[in-house]
MOPAC internal coordinates of N, CA, C and O (Angstrom, degrees):
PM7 1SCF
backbone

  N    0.0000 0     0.00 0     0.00 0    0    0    0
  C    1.4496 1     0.00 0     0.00 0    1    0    0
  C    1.5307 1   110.62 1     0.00 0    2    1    0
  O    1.2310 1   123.00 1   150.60 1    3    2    1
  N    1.1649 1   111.86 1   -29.40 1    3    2    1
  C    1.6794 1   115.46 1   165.63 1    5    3    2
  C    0.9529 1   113.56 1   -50.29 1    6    5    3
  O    1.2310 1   117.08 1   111.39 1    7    6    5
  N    1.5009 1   123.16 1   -68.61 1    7    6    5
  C    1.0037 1   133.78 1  -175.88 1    9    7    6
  C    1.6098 1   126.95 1   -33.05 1   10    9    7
  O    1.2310 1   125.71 1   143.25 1   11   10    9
  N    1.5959 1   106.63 1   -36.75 1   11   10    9
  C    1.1583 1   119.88 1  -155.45 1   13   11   10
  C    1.6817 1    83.81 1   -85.49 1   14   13   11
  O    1.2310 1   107.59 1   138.49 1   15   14   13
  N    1.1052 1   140.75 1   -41.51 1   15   14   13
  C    1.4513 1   138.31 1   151.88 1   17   15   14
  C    1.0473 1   143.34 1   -52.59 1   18   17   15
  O    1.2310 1   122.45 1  -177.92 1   19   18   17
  N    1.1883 1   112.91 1     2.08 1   19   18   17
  C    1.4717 1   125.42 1   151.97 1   21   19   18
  C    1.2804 1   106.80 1   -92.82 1   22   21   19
  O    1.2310 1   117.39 1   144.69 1   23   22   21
  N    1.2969 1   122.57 1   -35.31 1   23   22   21
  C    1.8131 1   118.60 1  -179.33 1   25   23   22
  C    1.5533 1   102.05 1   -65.58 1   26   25   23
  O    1.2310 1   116.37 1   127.97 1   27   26   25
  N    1.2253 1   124.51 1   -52.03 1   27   26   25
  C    1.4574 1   129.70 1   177.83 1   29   27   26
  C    1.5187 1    99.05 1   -44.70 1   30   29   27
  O    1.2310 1   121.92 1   112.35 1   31   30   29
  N    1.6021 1   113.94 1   -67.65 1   31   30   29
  C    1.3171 1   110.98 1  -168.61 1   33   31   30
  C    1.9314 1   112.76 1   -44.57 1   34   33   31
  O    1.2310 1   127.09 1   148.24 1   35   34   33
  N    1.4211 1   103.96 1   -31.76 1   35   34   33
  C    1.4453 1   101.40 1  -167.89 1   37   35   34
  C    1.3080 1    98.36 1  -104.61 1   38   37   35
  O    1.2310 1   100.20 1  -138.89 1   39   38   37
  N    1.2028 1   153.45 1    41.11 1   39   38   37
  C    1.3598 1   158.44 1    71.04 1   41   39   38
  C    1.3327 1   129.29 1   -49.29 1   42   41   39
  O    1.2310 1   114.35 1  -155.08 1   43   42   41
  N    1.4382 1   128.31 1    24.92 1   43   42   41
  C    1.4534 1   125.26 1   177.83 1   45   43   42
  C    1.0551 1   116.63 1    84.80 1   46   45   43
  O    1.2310 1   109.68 1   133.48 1   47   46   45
  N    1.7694 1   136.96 1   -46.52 1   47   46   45
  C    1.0712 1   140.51 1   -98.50 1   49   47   46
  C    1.4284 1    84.24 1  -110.86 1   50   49   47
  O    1.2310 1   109.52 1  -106.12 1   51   50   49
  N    1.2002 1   137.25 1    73.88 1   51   50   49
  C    1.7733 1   149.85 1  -162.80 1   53   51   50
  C    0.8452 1   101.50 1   -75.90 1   54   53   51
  O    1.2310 1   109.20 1   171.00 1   55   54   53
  N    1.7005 1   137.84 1    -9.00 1   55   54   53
  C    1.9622 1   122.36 1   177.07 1   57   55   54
  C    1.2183 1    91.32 1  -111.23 1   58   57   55
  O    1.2310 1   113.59 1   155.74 1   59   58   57
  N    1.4214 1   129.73 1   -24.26 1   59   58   57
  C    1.5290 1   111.46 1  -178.88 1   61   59   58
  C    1.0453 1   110.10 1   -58.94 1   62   61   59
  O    1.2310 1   125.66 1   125.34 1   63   62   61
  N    2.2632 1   106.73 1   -54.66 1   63   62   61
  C    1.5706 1   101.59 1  -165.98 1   65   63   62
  C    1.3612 1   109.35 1   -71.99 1   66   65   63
  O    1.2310 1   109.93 1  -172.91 1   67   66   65
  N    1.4503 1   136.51 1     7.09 1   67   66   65
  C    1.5708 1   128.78 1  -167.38 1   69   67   66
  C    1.8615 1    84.92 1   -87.63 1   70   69   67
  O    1.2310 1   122.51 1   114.40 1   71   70   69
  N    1.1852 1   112.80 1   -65.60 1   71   70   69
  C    1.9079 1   137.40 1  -173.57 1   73   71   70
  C    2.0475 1    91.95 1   -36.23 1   74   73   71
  O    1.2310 1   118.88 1   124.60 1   75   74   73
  N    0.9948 1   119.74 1   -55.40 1   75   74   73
  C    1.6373 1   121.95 1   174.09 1   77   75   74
  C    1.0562 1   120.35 1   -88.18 1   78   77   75
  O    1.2310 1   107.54 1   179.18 1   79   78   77
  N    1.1546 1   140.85 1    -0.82 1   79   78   77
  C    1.6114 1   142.34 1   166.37 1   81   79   78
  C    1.8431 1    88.48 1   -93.75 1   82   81   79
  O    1.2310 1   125.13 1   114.09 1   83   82   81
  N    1.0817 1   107.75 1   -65.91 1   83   82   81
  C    1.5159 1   105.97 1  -159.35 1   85   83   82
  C    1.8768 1   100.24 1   -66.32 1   86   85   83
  O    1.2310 1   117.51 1   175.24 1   87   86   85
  N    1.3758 1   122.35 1    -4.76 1   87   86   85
  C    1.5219 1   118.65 1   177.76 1   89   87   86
  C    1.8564 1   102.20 1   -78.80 1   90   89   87
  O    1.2310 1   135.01 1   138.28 1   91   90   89
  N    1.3882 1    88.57 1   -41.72 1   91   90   89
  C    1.5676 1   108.66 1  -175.72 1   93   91   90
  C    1.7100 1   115.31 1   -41.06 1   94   93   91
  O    1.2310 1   121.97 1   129.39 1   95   94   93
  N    1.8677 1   113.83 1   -50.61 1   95   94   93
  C    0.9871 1   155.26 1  -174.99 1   97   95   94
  C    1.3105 1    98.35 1   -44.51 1   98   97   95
  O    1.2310 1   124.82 1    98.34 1   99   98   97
  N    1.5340 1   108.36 1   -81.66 1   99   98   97
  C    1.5964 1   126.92 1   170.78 1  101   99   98
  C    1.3287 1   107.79 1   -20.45 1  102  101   99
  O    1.2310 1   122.65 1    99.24 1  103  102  101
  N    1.4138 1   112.53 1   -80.76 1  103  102  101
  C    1.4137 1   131.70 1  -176.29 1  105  103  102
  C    0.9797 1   120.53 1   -42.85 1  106  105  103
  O    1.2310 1   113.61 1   129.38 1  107  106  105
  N    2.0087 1   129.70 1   -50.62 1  107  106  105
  C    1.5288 1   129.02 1   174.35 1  109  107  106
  C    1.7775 1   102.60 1   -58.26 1  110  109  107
  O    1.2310 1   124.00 1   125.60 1  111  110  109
  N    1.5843 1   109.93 1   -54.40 1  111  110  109
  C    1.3781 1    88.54 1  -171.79 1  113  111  110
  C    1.6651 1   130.24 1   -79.97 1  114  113  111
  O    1.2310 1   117.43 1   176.32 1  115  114  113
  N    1.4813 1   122.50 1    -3.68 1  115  114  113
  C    1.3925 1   142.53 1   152.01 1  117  115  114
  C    1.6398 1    96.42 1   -42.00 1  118  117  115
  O    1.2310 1   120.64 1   117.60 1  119  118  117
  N    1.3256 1   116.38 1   -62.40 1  119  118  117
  C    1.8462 1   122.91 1  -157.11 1  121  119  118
  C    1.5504 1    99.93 1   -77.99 1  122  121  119
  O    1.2310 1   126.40 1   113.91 1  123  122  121
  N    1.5503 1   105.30 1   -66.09 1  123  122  121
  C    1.6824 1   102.24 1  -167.94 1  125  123  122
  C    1.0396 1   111.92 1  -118.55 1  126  125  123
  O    1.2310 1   111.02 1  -122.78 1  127  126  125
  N    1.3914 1   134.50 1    57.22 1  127  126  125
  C    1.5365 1   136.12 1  -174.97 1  129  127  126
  C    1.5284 1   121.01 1    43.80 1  130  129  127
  O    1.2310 1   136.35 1   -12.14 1  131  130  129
  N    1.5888 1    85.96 1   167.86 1  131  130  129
  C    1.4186 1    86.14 1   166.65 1  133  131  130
  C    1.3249 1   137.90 1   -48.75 1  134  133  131
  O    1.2310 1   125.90 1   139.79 1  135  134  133
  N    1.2270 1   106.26 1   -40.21 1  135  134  133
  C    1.7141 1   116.51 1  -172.72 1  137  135  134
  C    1.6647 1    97.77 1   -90.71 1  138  137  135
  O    1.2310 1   120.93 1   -74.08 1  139  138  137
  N    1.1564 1   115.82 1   105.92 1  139  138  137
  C    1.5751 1   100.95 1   170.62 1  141  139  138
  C    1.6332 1    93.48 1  -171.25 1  142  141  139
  O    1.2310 1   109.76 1   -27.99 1  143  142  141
  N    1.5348 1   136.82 1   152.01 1  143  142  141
  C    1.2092 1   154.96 1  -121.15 1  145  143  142
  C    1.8042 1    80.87 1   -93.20 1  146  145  143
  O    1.2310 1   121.65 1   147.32 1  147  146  145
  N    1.1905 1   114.46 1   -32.68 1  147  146  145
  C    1.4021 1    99.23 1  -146.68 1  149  147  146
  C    1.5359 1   108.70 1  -107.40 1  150  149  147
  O    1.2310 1   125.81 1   171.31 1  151  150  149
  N    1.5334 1   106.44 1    -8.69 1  151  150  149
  C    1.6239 1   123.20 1   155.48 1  153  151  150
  C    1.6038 1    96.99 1   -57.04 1  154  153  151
  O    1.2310 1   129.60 1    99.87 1  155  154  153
  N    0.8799 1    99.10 1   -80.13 1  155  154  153
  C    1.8089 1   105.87 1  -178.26 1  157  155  154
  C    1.3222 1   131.48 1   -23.62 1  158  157  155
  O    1.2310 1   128.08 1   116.92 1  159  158  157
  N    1.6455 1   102.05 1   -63.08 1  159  158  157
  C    1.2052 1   108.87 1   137.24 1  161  159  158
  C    1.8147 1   152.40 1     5.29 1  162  161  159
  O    1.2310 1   132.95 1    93.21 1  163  162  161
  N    1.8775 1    92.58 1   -86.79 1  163  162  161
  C    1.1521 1   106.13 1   153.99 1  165  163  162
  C    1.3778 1   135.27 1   -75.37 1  166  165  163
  O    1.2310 1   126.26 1   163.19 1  167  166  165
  N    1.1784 1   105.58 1   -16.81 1  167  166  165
  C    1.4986 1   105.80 1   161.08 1  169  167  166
  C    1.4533 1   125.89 1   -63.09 1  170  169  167
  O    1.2310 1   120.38 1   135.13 1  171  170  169
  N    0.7820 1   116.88 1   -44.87 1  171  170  169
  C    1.7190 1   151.21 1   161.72 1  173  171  170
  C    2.1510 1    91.64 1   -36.05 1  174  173  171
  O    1.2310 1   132.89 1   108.04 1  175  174  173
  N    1.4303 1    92.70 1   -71.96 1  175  174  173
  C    1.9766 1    89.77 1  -165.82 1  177  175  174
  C    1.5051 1   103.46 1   -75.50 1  178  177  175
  O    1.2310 1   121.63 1  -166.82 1  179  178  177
  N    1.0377 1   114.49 1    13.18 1  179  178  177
  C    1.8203 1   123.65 1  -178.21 1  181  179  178
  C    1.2982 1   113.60 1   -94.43 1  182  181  179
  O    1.2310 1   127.51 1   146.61 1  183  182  181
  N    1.9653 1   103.14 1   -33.39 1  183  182  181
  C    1.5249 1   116.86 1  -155.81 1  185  183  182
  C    1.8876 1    77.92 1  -100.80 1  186  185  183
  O    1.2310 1   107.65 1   129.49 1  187  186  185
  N    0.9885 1   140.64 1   -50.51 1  187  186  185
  C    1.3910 1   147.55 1  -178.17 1  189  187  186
  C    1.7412 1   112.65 1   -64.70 1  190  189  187
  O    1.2310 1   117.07 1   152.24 1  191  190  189
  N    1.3703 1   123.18 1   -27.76 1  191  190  189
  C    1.4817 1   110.61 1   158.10 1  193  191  190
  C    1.4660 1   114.06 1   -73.94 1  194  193  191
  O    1.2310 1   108.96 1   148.30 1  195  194  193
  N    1.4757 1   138.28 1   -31.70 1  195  194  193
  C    1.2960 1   143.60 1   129.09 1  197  195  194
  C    1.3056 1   122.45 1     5.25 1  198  197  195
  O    1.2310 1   130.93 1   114.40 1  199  198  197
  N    1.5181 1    96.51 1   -65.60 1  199  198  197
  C    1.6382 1   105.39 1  -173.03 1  201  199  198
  C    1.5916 1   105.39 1   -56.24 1  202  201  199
  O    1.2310 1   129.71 1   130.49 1  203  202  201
  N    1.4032 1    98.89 1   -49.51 1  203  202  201
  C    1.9432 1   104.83 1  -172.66 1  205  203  202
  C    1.6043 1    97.25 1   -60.75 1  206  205  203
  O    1.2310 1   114.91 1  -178.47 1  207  206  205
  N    0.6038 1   127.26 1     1.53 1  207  206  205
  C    1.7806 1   121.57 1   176.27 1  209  207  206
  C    1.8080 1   119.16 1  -126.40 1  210  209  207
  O    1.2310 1   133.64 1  -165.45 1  211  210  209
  N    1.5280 1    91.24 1    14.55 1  211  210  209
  C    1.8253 1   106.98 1   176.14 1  213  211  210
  C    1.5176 1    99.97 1    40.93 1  214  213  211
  O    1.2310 1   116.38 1  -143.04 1  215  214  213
  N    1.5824 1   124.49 1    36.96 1  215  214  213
  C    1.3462 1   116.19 1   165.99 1  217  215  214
  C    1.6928 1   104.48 1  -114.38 1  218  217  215
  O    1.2310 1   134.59 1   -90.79 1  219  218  217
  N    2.0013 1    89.38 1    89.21 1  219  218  217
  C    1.5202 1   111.11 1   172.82 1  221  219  218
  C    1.5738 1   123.48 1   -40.83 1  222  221  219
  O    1.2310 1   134.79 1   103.45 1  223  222  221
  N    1.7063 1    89.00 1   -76.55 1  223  222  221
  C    1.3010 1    95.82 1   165.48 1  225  223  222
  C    2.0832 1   141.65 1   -27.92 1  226  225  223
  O    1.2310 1   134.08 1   148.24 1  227  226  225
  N    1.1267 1    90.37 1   -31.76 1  227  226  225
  C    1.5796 1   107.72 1   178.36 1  229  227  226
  C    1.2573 1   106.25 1   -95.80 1  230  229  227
  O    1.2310 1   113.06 1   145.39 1  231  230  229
  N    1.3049 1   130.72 1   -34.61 1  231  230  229
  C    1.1644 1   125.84 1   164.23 1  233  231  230
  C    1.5920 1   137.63 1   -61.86 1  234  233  231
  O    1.2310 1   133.52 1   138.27 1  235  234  233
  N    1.4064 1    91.47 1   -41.73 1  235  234  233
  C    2.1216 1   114.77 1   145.14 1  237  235  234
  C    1.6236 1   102.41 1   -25.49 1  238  237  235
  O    1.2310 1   138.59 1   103.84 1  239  238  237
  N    1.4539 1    81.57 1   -76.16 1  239  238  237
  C    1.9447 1    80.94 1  -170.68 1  241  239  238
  C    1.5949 1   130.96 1   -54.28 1  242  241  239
  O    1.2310 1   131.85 1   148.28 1  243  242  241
  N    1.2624 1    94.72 1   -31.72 1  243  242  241
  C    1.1459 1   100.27 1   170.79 1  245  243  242
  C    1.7187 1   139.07 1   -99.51 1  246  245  243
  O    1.2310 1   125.07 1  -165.08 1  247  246  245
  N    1.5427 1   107.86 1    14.92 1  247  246  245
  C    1.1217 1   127.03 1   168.73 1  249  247  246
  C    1.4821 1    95.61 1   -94.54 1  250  249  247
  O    1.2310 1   123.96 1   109.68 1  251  250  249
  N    1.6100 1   110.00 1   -70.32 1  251  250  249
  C    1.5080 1   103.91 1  -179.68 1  253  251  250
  C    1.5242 1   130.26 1   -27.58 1  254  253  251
  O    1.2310 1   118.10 1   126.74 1  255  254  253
  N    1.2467 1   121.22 1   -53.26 1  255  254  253
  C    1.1292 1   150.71 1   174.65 1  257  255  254
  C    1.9872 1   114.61 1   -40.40 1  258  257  255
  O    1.2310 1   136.44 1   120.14 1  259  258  257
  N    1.8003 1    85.77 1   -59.86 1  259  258  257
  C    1.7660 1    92.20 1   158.88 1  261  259  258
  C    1.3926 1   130.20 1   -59.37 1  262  261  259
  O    1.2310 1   126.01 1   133.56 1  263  262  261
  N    1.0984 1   106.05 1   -46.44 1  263  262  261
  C    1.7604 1   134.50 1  -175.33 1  265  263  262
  C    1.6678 1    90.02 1   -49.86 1  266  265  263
  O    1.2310 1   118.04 1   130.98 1  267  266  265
  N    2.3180 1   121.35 1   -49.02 1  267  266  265
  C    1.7483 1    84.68 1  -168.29 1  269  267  266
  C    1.1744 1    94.72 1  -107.18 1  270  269  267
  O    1.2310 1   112.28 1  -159.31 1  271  270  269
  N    0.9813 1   132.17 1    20.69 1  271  270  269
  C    1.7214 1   138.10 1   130.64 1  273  271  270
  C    1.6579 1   121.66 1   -33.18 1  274  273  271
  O    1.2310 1   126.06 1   119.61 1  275  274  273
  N    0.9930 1   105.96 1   -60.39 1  275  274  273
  C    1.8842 1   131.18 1  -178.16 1  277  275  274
  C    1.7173 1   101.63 1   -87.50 1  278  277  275
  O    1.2310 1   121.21 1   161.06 1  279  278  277
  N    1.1675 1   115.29 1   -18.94 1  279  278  277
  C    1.5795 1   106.81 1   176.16 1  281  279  278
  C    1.4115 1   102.44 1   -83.51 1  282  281  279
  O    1.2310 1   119.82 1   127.34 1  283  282  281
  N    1.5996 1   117.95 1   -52.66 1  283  282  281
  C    1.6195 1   112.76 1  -164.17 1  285  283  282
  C    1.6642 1    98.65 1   -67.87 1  286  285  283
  O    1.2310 1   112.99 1   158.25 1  287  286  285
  N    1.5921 1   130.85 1   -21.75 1  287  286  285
  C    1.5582 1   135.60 1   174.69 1  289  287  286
  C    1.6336 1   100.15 1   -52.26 1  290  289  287
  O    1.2310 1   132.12 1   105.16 1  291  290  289
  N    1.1197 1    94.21 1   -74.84 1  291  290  289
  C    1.6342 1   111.09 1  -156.45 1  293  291  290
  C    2.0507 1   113.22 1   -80.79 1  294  293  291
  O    1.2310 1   133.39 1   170.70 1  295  294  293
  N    1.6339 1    91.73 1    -9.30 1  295  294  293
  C    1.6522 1    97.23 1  -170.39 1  297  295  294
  C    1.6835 1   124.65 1    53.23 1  298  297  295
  O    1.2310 1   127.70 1  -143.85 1  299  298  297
  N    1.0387 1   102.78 1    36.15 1  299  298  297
  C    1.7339 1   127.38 1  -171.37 1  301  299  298
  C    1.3440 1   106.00 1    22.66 1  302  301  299
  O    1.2310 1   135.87 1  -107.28 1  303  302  301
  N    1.6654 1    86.89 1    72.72 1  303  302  301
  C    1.8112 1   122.27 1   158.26 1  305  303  302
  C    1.7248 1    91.41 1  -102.25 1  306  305  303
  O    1.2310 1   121.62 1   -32.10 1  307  306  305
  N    1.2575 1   114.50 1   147.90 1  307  306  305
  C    1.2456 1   123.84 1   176.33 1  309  307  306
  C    1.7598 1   117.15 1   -68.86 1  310  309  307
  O    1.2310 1   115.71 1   -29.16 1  311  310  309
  N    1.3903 1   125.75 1   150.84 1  311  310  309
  C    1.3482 1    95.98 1  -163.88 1  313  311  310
  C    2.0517 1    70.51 1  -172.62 1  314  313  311
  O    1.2310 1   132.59 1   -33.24 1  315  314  313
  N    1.5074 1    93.29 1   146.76 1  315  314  313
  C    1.2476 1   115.74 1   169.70 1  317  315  314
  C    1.6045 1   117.66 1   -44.42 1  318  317  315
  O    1.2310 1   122.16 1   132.92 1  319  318  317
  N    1.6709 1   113.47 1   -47.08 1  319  318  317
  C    1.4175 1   128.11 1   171.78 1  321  319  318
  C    1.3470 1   117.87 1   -24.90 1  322  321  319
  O    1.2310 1   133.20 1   106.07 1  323  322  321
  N    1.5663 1    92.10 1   -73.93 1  323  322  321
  C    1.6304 1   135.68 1  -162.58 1  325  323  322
  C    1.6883 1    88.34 1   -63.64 1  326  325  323
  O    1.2310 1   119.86 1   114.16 1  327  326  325
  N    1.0649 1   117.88 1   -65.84 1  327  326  325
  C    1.6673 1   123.31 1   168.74 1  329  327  326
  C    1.1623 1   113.22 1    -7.84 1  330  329  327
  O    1.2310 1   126.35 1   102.26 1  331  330  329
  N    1.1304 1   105.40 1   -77.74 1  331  330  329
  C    1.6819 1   148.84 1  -167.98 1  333  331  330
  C    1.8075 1   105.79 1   -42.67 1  334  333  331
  O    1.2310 1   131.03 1   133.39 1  335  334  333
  N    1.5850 1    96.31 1   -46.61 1  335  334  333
  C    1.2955 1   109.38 1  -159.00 1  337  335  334
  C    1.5416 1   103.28 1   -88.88 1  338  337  335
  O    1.2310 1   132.46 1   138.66 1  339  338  337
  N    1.5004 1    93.55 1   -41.34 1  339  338  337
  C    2.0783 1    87.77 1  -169.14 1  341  339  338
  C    1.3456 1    80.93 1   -75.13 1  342  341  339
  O    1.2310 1   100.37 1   141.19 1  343  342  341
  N    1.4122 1   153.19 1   -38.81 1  343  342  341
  C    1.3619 1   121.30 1   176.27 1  345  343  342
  C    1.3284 1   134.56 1   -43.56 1  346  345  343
  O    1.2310 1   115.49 1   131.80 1  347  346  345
  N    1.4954 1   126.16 1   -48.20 1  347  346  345
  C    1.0378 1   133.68 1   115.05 1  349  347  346
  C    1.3449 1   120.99 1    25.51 1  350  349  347
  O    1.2310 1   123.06 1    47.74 1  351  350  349
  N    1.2955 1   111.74 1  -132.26 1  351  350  349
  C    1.7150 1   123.76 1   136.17 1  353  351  350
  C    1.9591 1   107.00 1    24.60 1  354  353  351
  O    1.2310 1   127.28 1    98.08 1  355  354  353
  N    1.3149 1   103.60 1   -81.92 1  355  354  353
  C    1.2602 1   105.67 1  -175.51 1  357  355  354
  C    1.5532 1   130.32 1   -47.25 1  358  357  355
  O    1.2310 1   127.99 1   134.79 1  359  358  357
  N    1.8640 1   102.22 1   -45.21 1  359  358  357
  C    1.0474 1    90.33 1   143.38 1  361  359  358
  C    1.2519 1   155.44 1   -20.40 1  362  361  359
  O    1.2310 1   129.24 1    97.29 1  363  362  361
  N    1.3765 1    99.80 1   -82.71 1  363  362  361
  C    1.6730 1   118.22 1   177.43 1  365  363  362
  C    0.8087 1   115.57 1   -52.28 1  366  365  363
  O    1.2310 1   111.31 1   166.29 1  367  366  365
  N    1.6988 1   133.97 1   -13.71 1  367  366  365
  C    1.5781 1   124.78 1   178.66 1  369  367  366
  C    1.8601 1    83.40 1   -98.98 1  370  369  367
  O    1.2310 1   107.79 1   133.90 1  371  370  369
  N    0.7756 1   140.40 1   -46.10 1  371  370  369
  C    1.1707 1   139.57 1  -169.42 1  373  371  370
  C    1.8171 1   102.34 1   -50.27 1  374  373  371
  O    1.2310 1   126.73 1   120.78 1  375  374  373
  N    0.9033 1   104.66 1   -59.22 1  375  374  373
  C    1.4658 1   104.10 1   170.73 1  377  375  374
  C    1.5792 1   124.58 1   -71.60 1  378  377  375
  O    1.2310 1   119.91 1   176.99 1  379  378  377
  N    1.3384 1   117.77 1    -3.01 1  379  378  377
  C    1.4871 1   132.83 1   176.53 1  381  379  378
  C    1.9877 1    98.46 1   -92.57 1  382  381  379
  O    1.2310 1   128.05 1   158.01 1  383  382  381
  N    1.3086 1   102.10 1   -21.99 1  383  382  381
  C    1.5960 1   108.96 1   175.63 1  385  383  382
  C    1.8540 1   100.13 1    84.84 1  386  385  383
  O    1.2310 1   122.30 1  -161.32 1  387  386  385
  N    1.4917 1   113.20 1    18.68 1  387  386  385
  C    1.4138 1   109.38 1   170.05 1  389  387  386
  C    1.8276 1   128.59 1  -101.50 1  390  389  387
  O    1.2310 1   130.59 1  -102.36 1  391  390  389
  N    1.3268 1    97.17 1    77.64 1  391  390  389
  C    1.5710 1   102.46 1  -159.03 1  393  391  390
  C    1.3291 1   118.99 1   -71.62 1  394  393  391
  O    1.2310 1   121.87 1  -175.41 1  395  394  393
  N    1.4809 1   114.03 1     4.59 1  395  394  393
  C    1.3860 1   133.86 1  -172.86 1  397  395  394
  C    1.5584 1    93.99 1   -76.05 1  398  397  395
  O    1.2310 1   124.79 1   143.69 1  399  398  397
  N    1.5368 1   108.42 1   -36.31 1  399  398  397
  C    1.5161 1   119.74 1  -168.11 1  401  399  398
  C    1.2311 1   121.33 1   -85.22 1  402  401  399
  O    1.2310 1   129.74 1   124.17 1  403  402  401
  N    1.7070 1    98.82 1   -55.83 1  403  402  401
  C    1.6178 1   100.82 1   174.81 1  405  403  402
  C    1.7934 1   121.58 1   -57.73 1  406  405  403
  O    1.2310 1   128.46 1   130.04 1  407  406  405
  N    1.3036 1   101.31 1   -49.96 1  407  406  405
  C    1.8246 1   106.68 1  -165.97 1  409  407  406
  C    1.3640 1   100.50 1   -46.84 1  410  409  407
  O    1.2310 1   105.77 1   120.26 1  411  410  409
  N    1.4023 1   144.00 1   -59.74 1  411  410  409
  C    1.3664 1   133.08 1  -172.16 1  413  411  410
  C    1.8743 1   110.30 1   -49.29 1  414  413  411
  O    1.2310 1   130.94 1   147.28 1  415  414  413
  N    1.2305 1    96.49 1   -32.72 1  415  414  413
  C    1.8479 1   105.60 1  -166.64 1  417  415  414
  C    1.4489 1    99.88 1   -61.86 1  418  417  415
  O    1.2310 1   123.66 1   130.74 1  419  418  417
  N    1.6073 1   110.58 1   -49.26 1  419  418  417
  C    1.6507 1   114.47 1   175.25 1  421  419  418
  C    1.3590 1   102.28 1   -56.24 1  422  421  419
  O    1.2310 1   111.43 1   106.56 1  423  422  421
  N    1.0329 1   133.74 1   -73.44 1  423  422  421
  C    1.7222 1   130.96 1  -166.35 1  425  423  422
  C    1.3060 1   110.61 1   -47.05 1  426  425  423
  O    1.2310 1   120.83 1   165.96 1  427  426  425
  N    1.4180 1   116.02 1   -14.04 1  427  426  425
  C    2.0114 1   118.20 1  -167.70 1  429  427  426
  C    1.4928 1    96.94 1  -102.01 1  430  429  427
  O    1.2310 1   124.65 1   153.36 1  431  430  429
  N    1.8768 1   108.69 1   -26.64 1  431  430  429
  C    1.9555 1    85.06 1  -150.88 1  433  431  430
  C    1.6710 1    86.96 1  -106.79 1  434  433  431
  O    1.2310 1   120.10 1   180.00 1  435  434  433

């Protein structure tokens, strides 16, 4: 079902892939809790269909959100994820014009 939201996402189709990423959401944390690789995950392609729609702010939330997702996983051991994400992250402040925020995120992820 992810999957099928990333195809949406890479067809434009930004309420489909939001409607199947966010069904996805439900479902990982219904099955394997909150804390589990693939919550995180989707949080992650939720905060990144965002990006294609320059809605920073929402993407904030939803990077953050992954990030203590991937901390209680990994116990903030460094990890490709976490990488992935404060890169992420950096962005979005980068494009929010808050460089106080982003520059540390580049040096971390």
């Amino acid at each position: 079902m992810s999957n099928i939201g990333v195809a949406y996402f890479k067809k434009r189709q930004f309420q489909e892939a939001d409607k199947h990423h966010k069904g996805c959401l439900d479902i990982y944390k219904r099955l394997n809790g909150e804390y589990d690789i693939s919550v995180a995950d989707t949080l992650n392609n939720i905060a990144v269909l965002y990006f294609g729609q320059k809605l920073w702010k929402d993407a904030e939330r939803y990077l953050l959100d992954s990030l203590k997702v991937y901390d209680e996983i990994f116990l903030g051991e460094p990890s490709s994820y976490v990488g992935g994400a404060l890169l992420n992250l950096a962005i979005v402040y980068r494009n929010l014009r808050d460089t106080d925020k982003a520059e540390p995120l580049y040096l971390k992820g």
